[in-house]
C-alpha positions in Angstrom: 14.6 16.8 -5.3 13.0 13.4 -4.6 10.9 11.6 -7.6 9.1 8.7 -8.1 9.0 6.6 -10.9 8.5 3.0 -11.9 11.0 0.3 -10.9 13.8 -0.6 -12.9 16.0 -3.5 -13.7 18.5 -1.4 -12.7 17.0 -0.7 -9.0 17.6 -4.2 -7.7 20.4 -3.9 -5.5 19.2 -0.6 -3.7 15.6 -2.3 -3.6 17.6 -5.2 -1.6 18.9 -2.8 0.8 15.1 -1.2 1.3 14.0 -4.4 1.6 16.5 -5.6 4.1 15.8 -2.1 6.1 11.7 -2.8 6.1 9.8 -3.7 9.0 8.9 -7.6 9.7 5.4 -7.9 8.5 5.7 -6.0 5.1 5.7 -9.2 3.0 5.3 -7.9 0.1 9.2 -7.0 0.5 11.1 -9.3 1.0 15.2 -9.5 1.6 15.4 -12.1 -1.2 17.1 -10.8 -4.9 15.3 -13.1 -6.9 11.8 -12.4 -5.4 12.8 -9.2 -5.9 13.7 -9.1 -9.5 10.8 -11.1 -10.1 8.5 -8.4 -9.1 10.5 -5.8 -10.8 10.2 -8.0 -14.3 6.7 -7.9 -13.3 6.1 -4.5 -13.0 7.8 -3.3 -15.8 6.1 -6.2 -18.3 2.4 -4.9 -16.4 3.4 -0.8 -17.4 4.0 -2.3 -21.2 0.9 -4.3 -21.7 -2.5 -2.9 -23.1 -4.7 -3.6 -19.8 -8.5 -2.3 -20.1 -9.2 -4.3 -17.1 -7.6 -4.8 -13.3 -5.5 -8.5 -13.3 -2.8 -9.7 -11.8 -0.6 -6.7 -12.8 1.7 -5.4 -10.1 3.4 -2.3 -10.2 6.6 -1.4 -8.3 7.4 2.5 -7.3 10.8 3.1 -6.1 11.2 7.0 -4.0 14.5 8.4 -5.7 17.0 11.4 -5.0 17.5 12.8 -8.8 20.9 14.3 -7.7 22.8 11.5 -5.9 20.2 8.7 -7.6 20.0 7.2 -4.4 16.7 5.5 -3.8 14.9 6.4 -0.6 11.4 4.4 -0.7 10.0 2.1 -2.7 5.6 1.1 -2.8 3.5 -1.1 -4.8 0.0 -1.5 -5.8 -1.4 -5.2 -6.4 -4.4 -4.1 -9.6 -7.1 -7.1 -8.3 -6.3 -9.3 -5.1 -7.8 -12.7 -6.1 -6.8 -12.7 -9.4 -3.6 -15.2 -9.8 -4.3 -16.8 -6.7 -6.8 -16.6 -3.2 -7.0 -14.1 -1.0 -7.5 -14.8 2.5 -8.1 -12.5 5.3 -9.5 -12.7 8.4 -13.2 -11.8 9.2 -14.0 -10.0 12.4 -18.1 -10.3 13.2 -19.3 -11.7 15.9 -21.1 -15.2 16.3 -24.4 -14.7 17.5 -25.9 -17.3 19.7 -29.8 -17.7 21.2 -32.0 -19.5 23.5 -35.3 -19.6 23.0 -35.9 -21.3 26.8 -33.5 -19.3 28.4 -34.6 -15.9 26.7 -31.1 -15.6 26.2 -29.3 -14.1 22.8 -25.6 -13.7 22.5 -23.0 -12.3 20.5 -19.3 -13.8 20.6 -16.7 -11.8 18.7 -14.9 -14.7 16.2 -12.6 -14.5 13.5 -13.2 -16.1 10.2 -10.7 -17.0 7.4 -12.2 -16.0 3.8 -11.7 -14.9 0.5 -14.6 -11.4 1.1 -11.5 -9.2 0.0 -11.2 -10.6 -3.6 -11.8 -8.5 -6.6 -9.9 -5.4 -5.0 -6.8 -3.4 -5.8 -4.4 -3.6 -2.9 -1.7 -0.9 -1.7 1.0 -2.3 -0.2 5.1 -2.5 -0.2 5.4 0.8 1.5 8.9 1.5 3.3 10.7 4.8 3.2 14.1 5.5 5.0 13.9 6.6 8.9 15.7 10.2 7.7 12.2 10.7 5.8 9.8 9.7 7.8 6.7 12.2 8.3 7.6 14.4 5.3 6.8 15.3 2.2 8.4 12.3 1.2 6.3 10.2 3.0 3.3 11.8 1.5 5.0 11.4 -2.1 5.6 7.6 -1.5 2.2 6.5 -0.6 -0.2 9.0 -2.3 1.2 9.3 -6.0 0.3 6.0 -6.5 -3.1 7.0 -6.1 -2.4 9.6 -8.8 -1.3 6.6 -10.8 -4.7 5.4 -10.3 -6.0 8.3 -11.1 -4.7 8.5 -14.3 -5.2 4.7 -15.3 -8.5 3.9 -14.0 -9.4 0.9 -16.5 -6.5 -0.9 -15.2 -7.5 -0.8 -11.2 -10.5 -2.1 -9.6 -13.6 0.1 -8.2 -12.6 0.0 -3.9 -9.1 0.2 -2.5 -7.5 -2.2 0.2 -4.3 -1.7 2.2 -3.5 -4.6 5.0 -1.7 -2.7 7.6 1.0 -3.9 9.9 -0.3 -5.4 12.9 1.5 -4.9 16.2 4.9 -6.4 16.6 7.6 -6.3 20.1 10.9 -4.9 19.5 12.1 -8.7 19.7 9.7 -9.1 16.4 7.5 -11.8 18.7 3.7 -11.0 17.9 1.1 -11.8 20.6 -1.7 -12.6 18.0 0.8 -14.9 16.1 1.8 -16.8 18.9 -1.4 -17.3 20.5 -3.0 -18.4 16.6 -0.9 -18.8 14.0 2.0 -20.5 16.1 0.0 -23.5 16.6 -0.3 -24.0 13.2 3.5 -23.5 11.7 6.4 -23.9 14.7 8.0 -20.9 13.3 8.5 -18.0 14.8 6.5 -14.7 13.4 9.7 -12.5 11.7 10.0 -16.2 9.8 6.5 -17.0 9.1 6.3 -13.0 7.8 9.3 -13.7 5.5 8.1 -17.1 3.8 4.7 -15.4 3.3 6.8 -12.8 1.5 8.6 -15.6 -0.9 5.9 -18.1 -1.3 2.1 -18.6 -2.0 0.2 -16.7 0.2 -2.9 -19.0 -0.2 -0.2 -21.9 0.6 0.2 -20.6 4.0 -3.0 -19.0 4.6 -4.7 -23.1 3.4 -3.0 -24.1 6.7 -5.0 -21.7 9.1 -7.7 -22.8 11.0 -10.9 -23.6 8.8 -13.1 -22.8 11.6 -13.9 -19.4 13.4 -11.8 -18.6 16.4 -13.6 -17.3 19.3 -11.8 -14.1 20.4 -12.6 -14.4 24.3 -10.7 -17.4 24.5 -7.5 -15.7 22.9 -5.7 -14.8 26.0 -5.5 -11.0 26.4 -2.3 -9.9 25.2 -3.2 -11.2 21.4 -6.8 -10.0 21.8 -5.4 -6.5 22.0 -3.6 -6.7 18.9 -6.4 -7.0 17.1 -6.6 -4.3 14.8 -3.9 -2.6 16.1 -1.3 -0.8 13.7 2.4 -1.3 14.6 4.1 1.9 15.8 6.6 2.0 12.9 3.6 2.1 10.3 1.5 4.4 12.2 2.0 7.4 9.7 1.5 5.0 6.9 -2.0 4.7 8.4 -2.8 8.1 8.9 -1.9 9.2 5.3 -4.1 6.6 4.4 -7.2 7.7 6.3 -6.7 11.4 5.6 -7.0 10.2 2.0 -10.7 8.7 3.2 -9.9 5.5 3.8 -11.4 3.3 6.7 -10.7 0.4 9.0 -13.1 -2.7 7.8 -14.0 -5.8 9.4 -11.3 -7.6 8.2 -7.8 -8.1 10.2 -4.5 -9.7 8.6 -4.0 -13.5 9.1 -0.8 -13.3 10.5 -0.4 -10.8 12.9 -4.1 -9.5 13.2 -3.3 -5.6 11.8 -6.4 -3.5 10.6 -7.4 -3.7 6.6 -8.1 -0.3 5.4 -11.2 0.3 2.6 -12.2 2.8 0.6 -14.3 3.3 -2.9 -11.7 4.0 -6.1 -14.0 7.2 -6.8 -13.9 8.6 -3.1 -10.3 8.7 -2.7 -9.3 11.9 -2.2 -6.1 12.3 -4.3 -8.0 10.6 -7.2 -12.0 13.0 -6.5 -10.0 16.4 -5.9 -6.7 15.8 -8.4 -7.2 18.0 -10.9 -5.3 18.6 -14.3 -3.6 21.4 -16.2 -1.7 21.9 -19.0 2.0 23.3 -18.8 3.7 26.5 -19.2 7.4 27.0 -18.7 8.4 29.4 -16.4 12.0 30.6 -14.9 10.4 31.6 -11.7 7.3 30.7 -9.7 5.7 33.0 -7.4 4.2 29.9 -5.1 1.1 29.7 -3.6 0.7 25.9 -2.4 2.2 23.3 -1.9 1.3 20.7 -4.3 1.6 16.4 -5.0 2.1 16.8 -9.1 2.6 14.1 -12.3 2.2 13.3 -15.2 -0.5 11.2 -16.5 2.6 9.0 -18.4 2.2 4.8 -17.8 6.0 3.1 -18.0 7.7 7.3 -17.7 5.1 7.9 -15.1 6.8 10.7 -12.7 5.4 12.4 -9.7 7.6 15.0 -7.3 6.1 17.8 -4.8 6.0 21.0 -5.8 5.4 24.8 -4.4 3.2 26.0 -7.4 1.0 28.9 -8.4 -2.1 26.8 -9.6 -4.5 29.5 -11.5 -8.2 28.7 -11.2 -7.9 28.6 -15.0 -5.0 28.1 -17.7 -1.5 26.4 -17.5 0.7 26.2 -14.6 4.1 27.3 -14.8 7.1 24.9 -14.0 10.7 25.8 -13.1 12.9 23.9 -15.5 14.1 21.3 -13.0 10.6 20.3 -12.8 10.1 19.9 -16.1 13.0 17.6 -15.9 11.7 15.6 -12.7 8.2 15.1 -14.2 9.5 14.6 -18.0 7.5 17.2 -19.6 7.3 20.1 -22.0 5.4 22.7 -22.6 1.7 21.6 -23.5 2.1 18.5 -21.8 -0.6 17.7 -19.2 -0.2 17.4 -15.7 -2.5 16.0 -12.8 -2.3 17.7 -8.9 -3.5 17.4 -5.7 -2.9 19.8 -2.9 0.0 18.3 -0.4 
């Protein structure tokens, strides 16, 4: 059975070997043990303070296998982008231009550096082993955090980002990099992606150009990219947008990949989760399939589960569950149909 839970200490060096095993352009992991243990210090100092409203906290979920303890995916959430320091994405509107002689009015598609996506809690981190992709586990990963949100909502913002991975070659060269950011830093994307991942975002971002760049004169290969989602995190962006999220108008600095949005309230794992109290049971006669936690904060635990969910009363869990999810009978429960 797979669980997750919050990061540990412990986790590091298998969090090492995710991170070394993640695609280039999820900077918020990277191969580097003491950014790494930095954020899992973090994490677990966020889950033991008293937050009544969304900061800098960052929280760190790792995907685990309770029988060989062998982690299989880790995830984050980032509680209020802004906070600590800027923000920066790019803004895609066009530029409209006119002529009053000429009768003439214009719009030119530009990009825009700015700080419009402050103020919001941010998914991101996500990376699962290939073995798992589109299953369960995937669905685990991504969409218990939103349970976590769920059951926390004084300490997460009221709309929901996730910056998704823009398109990449298999020779990790991206179009949109090299035709804008390359100009700017001679380093090659996989690099640039990395140091973004160790150092100040704003850092980075503060050397971009201040002025908007005018997408018809990006030659056509980087033009494409905009928006686009890299294949490798394609299902990471369709669990996203069955959940009722949507693409903005805002693009990733780096490597031009789409910015997802959606209101807090409207989510659908957070509007349709539903909780329950618990009854042990030896056997379950099992009607769904169902994404299911507790509502804990540092021993929050979340696993999927083939229930018999009664339209009223406490649901019955095997005792391996009760294990997995660290409850007892009485204990409350939140879930969401898989």
């Amino acid at each position: 059975m797979l669980a997750l839970r919050p990061v540990q200490p412990t986790d590091l060096p298998q969090l090492q070997q995710l991170a070394r095993d993640s695609l280039v352009g999820v900077a918020s992991l990277a191969d580097d043990s003491a950014d790494l243990r930095e954020k899992i210090l973090a994490s677990c100092a966020a889950l033991q303070a008293n937050v009544q409203s969304p900061g800098g906290e960052r929280y760190v979920f790792v995907l685990q296998d309770l029988v060989s303890g062998r982690l299989a995916g880790c995830s984050q959430i980032l509680a209020c982008t802004g906070y600590d320091e800027p923000f920066y994405s790019l803004r895609n509107r066009p530029f409209s231009s006119a002529s009053r002689e000429l009768n003439i009015q214009h719009g030119v598609p530009a990009l825009s550096l700015c700080q419009d996506l402050a103020g919001q809690t941010l998914l991101r981190g996500f990376h699962i082993d290939a073995g798992r992709a589109r299953t369960s586990a995937s669905e685990l990963l991504s969409r218990a955090r939103l349970l976590f949100i769920a059951a926390h909502p004084q300490r997460f913002a009221k709309s929901v980002i996730a910056e998704i991975v823009g398109f990449s070659n298999e020779d990790n060269q991206s179009p949109f990099w090299d035709a804008v950011g390359q100009h700017f830093f001679d380093l090659p994307y996989a690099e640039a992606e990395r140091l973004r991942g160790l150092q100040s975002r704003s850092f980075l971002a503060e050397l971009m150009p201040q002025y908007p760049i005018y997408v018809p004169m990006l030659p056509p290969a980087a033009r494409a990219c905009i928006g686009q989602v890299h294949p490798g995190v394609q299902e990471t962006f369709d669990i996203l947008v069955r959940e009722g999220f949507e693409p903005h108008n805002y693009v990733d600095i780096f490597d031009g990949g789409p910015t997802l949005h959606a209101r807090t309230a409207c989510i659908r794992s957070v509007r349709h989760s539903r909780l329950a109290t618990v009854r042990p049971s030896r056997q379950i006669d099992a009607r769904g399939r169902y994404l299911v936690s507790n509502d804990g904060l540092h021993n929050f635990r979340a696993v999927v589960a083939e229930l018999d969910v009664p339209a009223e009363g406490p649901v019955g869990l095997t005792p391996d569950l009760l294990i997995a999810l660290e409850v007892g009978d009485g204990d409350r429960i939140r879930m969401v149909a898989l």
